[in-house]
Each structure stands twice: as structure tokens, then as C-alpha cells.
C-alpha positions as CSV (number, residue, x, y, z in Angstrom):
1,X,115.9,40.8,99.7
2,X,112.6,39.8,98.9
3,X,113.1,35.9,98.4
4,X,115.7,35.8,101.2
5,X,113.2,37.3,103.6
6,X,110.0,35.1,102.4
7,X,112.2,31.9,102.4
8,X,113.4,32.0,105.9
9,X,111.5,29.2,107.4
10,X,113.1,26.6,104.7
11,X,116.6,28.4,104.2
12,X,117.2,30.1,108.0
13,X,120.2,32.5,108.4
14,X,122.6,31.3,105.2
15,X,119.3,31.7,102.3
16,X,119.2,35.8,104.5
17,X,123.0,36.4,103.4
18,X,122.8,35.0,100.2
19,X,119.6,35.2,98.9
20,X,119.8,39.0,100.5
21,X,123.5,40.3,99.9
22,X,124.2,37.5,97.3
23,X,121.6,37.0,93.9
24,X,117.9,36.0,94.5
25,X,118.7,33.8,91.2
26,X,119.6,30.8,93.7
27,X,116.0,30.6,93.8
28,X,115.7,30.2,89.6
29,X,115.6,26.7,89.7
30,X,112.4,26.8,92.5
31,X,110.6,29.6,90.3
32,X,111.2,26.9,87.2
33,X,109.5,24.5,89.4
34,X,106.9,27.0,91.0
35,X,107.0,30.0,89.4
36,X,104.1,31.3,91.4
37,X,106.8,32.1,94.4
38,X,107.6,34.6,92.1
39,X,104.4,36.8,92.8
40,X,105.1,38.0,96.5
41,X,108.5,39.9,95.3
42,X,106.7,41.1,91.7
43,X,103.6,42.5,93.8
44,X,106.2,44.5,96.7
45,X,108.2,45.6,93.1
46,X,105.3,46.5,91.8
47,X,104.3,49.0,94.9
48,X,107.9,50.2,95.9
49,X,109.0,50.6,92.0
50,X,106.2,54.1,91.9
51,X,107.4,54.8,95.8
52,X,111.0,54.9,94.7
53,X,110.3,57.7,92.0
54,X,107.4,59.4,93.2
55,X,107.9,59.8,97.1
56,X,111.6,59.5,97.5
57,X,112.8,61.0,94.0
58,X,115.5,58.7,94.0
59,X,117.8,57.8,91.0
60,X,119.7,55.2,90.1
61,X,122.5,55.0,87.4
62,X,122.4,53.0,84.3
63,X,125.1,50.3,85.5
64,X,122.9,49.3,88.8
65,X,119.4,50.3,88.2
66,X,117.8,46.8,89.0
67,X,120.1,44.9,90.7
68,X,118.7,45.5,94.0
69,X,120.2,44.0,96.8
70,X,122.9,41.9,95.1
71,X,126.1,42.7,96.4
72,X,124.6,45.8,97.2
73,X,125.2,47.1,93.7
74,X,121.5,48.5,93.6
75,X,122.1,50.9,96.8
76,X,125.8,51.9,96.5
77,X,124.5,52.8,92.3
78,X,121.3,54.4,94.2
79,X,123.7,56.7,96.3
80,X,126.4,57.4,93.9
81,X,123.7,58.9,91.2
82,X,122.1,60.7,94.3
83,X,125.7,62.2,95.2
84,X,126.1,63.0,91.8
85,X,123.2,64.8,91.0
86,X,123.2,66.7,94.5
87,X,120.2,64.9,95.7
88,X,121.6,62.6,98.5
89,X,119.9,64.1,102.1
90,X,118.5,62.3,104.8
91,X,115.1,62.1,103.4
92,X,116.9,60.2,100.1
93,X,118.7,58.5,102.7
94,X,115.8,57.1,104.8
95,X,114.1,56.5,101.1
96,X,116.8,53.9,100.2
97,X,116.2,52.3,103.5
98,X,112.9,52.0,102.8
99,X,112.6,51.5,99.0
100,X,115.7,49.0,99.1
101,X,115.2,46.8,102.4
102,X,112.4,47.8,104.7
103,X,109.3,48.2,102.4
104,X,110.1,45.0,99.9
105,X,110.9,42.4,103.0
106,X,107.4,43.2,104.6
107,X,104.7,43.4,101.7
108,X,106.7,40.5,100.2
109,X,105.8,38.3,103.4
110,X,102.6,39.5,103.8
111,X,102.1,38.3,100.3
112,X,103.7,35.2,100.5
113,X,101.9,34.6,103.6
114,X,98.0,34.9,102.5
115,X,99.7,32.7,99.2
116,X,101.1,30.0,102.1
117,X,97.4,30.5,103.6
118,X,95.9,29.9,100.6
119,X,98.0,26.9,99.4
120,X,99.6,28.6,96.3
121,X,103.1,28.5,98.1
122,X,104.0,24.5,100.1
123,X,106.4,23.9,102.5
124,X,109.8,23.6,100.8
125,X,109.1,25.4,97.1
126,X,111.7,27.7,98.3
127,X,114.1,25.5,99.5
128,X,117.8,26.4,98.0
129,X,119.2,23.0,96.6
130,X,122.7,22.3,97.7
């Protein structure tokens, strides 16, 4: 979600749905080119990753622990091991929300917009070839 939401303004509506619901790898061979567009989504990962366990308690199973948004593998995985457990309630609920979606889209752009502001991130580095 991160990559999808930080490379809008090059990629528009098609980078949201596949960058978002599709694999932020379509962005591998811009990170092998500037791998500092890499940063934004590592620094929200970074803060929601301790959110995620400490405020929310939520859990994951082995199978789509990681995957995040991509195909939604992360969240259904997040829900079924919540289910499982006995753990899924509106508070787990609103936690996914946050932890999988909400919280990563904005601190990534506010990152990758004082690294635009800066100059560590050009016009175009995120650019999906194709």
C-alpha cells in the first residue's frame, strides 16, 4: 500500500490497484535504480510493525505474515488467525484498518514527502515501466 500511495503523482489510479491490491515488487526495478524510495515504506514498517503487536494485539499466521496488502493475503491471514484464536472484535478489527491501510499510506507520504522536499526522491523514480 505504501509504494502505491507514495507513487501516485507518476502512476495515478492503475500504480493504486496494483501497487496496493497487486505486489509493491513492480516497483523492484526503481528501488534497483533508487533504492532510497525504499525508506518512506521501511520508516511507516518500522512504526506500524510495534503498533500491530503492542496496541492492537494482532496476529497473523505463518503462511501470510508479511505479505501485506498483496492480494490481500496479509489481512484475510490477519483475520483468519484472529478468528482462530478468538481474538477477532471490533477493536482487532479497527486495528487491521489501521495497521494494514490507514497508518502505512499516511507516514509513508509524509516521509516521502520531506525526502521529495529534500531532493532524495525526483520526479519519476517511481515510475512503473510498461
Amino acid at each position: 500500500m505504501q509504494f502505491a500511495v507514495i507513487s501516485f503523482r507518476e502512476n495515478k489510479w492503475g500504480g493504486i490497484v496494483s501497487q496496493g491490491l497487486g505486489t509493491s515488487m513492480l516497483q523492484m526495478p526503481n528501488i534497483m535504480t533508487h533504492p532510497q524510495i525504499w525508506i518512506p515504506a521501511t520508516l511507516a514498517s518500522a512504526i506500524t510493525g510495534p503498533m500491530a503487536t503492542m496496541i492492537f494485539k494482532l496476529e497473523c499466521n505463518g503462511v501470510a505474515a508479511g505479505m501485506g496488502t498483496c492480494g490481500l493475503v496479509g489481512p484475510i491471514g490477519c483475520f483468519s488467525a484472529l478468528s482462530e484464536s478468538g481474538n477477532l472484535n471490533w477493536y482487532t478489527m479497527l486495528g487491521m484498518a489501521c495497521i494494514c491501510v490507514i497508518t502505512p499510506a499516511i507516514l509513508s507520504l509524509i516521509f516521502s514527502e520531506i525526502m521529495r522536499k529534500l531532493g532524495w526522491i525526483k520526479e519519476g523514480y517511481m515510475k512503473l515501466q510498461g
